[in-house]
Wavefront OBJ file of the C-alpha trace (Angstrom):
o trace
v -107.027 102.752 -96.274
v -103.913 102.627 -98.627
v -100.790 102.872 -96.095
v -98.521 106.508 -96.808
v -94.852 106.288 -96.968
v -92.517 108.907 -95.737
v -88.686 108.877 -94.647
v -87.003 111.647 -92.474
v -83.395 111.730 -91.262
v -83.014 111.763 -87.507
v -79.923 112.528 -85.272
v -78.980 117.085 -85.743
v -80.015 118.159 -82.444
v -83.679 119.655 -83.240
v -84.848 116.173 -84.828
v -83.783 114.808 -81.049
v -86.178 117.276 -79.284
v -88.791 117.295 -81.694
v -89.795 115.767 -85.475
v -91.471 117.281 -88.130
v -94.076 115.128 -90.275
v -94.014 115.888 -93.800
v -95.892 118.489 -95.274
v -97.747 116.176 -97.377
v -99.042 113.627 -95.347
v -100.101 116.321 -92.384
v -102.177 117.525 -95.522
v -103.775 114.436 -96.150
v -103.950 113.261 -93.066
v -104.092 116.066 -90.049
v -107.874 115.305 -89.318
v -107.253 111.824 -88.509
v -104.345 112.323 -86.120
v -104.900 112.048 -82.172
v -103.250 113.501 -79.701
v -100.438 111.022 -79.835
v -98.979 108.405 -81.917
v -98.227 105.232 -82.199
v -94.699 104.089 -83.137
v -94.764 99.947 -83.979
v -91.375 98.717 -84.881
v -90.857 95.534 -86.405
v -90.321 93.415 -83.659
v -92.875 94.432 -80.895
v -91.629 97.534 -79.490
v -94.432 99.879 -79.371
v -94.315 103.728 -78.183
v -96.528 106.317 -78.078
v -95.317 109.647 -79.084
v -97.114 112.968 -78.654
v -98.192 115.050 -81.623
v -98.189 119.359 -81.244
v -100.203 121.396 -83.432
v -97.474 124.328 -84.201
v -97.729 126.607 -87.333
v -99.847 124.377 -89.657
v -97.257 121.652 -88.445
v -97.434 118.631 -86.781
v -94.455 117.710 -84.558
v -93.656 114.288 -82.669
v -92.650 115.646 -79.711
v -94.008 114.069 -76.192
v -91.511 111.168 -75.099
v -89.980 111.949 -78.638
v -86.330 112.451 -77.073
v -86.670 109.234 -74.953
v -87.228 107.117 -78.066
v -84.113 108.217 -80.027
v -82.181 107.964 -76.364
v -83.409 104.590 -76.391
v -82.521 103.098 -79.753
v -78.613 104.808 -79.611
v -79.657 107.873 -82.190
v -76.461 110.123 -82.300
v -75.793 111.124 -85.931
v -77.812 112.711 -88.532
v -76.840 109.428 -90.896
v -79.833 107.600 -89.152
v -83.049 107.308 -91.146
v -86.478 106.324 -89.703
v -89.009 104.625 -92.275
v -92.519 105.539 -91.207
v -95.741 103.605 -92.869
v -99.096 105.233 -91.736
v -101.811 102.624 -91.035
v -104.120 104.953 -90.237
v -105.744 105.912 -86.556
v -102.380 107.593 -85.641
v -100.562 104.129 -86.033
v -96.974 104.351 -87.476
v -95.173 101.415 -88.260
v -91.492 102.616 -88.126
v -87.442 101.025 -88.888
v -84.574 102.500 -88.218
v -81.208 101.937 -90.153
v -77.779 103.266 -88.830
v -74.659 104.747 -90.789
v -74.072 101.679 -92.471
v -77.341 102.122 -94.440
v -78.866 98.456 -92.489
v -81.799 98.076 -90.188
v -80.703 98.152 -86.529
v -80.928 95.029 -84.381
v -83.994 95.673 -82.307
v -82.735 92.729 -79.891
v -79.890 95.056 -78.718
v -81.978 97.032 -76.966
v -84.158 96.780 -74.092
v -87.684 95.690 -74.799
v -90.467 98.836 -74.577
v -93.925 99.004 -74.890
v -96.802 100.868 -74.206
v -99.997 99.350 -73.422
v -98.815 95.678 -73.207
v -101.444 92.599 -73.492
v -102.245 91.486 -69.264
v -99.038 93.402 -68.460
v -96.761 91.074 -70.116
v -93.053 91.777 -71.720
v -93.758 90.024 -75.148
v -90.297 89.066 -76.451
v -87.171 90.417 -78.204
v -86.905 90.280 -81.955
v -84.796 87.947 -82.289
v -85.009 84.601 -80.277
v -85.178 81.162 -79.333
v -88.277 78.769 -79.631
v -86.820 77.130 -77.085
v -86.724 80.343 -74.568
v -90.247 81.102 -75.846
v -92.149 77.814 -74.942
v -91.502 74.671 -73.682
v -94.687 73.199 -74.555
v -95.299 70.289 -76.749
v -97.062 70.675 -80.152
v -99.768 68.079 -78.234
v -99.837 70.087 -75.282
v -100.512 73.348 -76.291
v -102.917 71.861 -79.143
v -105.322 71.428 -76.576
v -107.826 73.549 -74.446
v -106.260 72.632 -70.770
v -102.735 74.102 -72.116
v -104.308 77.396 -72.333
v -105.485 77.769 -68.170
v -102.418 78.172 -66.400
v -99.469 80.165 -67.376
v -96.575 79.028 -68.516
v -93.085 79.082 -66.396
v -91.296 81.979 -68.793
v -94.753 84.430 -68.445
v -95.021 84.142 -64.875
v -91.128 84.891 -64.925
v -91.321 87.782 -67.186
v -94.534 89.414 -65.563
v -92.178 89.050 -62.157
v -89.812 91.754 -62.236
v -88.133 91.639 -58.800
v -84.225 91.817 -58.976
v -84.371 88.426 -57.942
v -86.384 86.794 -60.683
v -84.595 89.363 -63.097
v -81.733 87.817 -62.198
v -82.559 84.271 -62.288
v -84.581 84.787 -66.230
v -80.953 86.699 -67.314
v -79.282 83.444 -66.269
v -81.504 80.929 -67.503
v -81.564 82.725 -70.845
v -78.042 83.574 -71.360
v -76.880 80.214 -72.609
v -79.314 79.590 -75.336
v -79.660 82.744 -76.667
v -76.099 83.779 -76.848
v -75.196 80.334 -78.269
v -76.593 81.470 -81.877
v -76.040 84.998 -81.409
v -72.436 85.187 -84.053
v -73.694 82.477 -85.730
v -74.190 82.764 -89.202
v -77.876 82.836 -89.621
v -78.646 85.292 -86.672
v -76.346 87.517 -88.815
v -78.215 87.103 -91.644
v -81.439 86.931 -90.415
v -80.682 90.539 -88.877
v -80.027 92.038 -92.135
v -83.948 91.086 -93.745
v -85.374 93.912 -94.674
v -88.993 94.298 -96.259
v -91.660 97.154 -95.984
v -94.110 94.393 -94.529
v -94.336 93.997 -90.937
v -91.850 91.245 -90.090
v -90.828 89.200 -86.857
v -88.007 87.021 -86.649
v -87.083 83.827 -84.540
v -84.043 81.904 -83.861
v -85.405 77.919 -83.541
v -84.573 75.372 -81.293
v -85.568 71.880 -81.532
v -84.817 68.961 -79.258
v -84.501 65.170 -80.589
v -88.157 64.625 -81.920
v -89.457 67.314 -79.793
v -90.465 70.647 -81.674
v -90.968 73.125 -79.436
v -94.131 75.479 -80.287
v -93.175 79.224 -81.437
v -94.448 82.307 -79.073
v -94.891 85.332 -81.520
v -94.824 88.876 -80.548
v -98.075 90.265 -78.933
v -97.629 93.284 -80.615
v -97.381 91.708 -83.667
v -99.904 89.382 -83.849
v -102.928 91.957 -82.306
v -101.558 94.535 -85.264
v -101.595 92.232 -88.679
v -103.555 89.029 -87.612
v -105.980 89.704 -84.755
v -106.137 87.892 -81.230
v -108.516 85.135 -81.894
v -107.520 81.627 -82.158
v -107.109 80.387 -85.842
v -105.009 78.760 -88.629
v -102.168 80.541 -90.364
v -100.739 79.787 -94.237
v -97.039 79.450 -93.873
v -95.838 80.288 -97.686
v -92.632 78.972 -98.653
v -92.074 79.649 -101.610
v -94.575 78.000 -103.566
v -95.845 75.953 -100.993
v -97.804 76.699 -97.646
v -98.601 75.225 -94.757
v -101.428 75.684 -92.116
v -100.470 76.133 -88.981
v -102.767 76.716 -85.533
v -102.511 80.143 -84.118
v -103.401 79.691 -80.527
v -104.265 82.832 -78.305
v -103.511 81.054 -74.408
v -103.473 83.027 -71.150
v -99.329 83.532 -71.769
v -98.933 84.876 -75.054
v -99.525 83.840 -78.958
v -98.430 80.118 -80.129
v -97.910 78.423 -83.166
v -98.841 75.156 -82.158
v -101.093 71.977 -84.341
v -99.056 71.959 -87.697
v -95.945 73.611 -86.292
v -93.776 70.729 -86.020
v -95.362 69.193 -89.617
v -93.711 72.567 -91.280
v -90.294 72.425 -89.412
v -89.926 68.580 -90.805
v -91.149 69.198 -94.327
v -88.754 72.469 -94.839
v -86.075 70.710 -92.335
v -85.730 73.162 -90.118
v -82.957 72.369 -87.560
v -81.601 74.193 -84.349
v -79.896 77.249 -84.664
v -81.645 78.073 -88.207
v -83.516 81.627 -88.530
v -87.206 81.828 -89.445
v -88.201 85.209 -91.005
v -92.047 85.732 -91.005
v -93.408 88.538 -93.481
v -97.047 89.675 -92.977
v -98.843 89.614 -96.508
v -102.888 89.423 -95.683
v -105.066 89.329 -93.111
v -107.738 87.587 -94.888
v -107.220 85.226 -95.306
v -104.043 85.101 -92.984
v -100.713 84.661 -94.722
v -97.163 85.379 -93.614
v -94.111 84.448 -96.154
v -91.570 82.646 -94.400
v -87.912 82.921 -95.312
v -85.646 80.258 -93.577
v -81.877 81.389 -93.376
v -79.820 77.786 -92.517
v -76.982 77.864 -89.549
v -74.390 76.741 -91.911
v -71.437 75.773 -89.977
v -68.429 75.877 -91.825
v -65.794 72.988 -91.650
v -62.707 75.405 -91.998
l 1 2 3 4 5 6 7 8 9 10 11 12 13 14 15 16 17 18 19 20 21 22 23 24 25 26 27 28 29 30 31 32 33 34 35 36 37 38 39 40 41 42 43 44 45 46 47 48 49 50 51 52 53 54 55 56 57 58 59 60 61 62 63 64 65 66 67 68 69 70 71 72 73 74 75 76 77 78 79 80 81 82 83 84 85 86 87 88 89 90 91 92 93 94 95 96 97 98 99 100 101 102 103 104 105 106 107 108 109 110 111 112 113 114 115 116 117 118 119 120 121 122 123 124 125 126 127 128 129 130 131 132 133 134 135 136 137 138 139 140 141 142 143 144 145 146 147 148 149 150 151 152 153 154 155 156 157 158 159 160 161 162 163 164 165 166 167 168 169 170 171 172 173 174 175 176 177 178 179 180 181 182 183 184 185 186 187 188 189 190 191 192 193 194 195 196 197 198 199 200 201 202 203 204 205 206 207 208 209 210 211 212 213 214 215 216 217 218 219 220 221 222 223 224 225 226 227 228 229 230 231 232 233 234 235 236 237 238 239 240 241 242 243 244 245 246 247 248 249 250 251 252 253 254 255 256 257 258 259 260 261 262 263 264 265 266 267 268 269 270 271 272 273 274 275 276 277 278 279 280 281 282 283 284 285 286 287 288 289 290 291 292
């Protein structure tokens, strides 16, 4: 089906408790609707809402006032962007007063119905903190039996292994957090389904990228297969590989960081255009580092 559209404002004190769809679309579309929806935002964080029938209205109301809690939602300047992908699936962004997208990473990760009870990760992040695989290592079918360190960290959430993951991680990802191209990066905006990474290589070492769960059972599908990389005018194919611990680009990963010379600290913005075959447009935003 053709996706629908729709914008409403969020933030008076009825929108908190309860939202509206649009007249329209519960026309079009009321047969098709569960008894609960689900809200996809762009970089993994999945809820699902409860619909009420009220009036020849359909309301988002069930766990409704946790989800604007969550994401900060205090003024009615805030505007949610819904796109309907049909069976009750929403994919939603939020902008703030200034008009811009919020930064997903800001906020605590949430999702409903995660993949073997794993926390897939923030929007915007290392490679580095992701996997610290080889492109040879997790090219290969042995890779893919045991878990990696970081998902048998992140599926361990005991205060003590919360504490040790906050301190291995706060280094790296803070490092690049006011840097230039995080800023940037933050700011993309595009009615596609997006996901966005910070990368970190190491010498000759290029460490494979973990996508988001979320985003890669939505738009791509969890088999193992190759991805076009467009840049520009060019593309490269790159090995999507479905292991035990999450979703990796791996074989042809490290080919595409050389040939667009991408260097730590630079932002990777992936776009989803097709499933078939698979495509995602990849804008790279350079750490420039000025000498001033």
């Amino acid at each position: 089906m053709a996706s629908f559209k729709f914008v409403r404002v969020v933030g008076s004190e009825h929108s908190k408790i309860q939202l509206v769809l649009p007249v329209k679309f519960v026309e079009l579309y009321r047969d098709s609707l569960a008894s609960f929806a689900s809200l996809v935002l762009p970089c993994g964080h999945t809820w699902k809402i409860g619909l009420v029938r009220r009036d020849n209205k359909i309301f988002l109301q069930k766990k409704w006032p946790k989800f604007v809690q969550h994401y900060g939602i205090i003024t009615n300047r805030y505007l949610l962007i819904f796109d309907y992908r049909g069976n009750s699936k929403f994919d939603v962004s939020i902008t703030d007063e200034s008009s811009c997208e919020i930064d997903y990473s800001h906020f605590p990760f949430h999702s409903d119905g995660k993949k073997n009870g794993k926390a897939p990760v923030i929007c915007l992040a290392s490679s580095e903190e992701l996997s610290s695989y080889s492109d040879s290592d997790l090219d290969s079918n042995s890779a893919c039996k045991g878990k990696s360190k970081i998902s048998e960290e992140i599926e361990d959430d005991t205060p003590k292994k919360m504490k040790q993951r906050k301190k291995r991680y706060e280094g790296p990802y803070n490092m690049y957090k006011d840097t230039n191209a995080y800023k940037e990066a933050s700011k993309v905006y595009s009615r596609n389904p997006l996901f966005k990474r910070i990368i970190r290589v190491k010498g000759k070492r290029r460490y494979n990228l973990r996508l988001p769960d979320s985003f890669v059972e939505s738009h791509l599908g969890s088999k193992t297969q190759f991805i076009s990389l467009k840049v520009g005018t060019k593309k490269w194919d790159v090995k999507l590989l479905n292991c035990k611990s999450g979703f990796f680009f791996s074989k042809g990963w490290a080919a595409f960081l050389d040939a667009n010379s991408v260097n730590t600290g630079d932002a990777c913005v992936f776009e989803f255009l097709s499933r078939k075959p698979a495509l995602l447009k990849v804008s790279i935003i350079k750490n420039i580092v000025s000498s001033y």
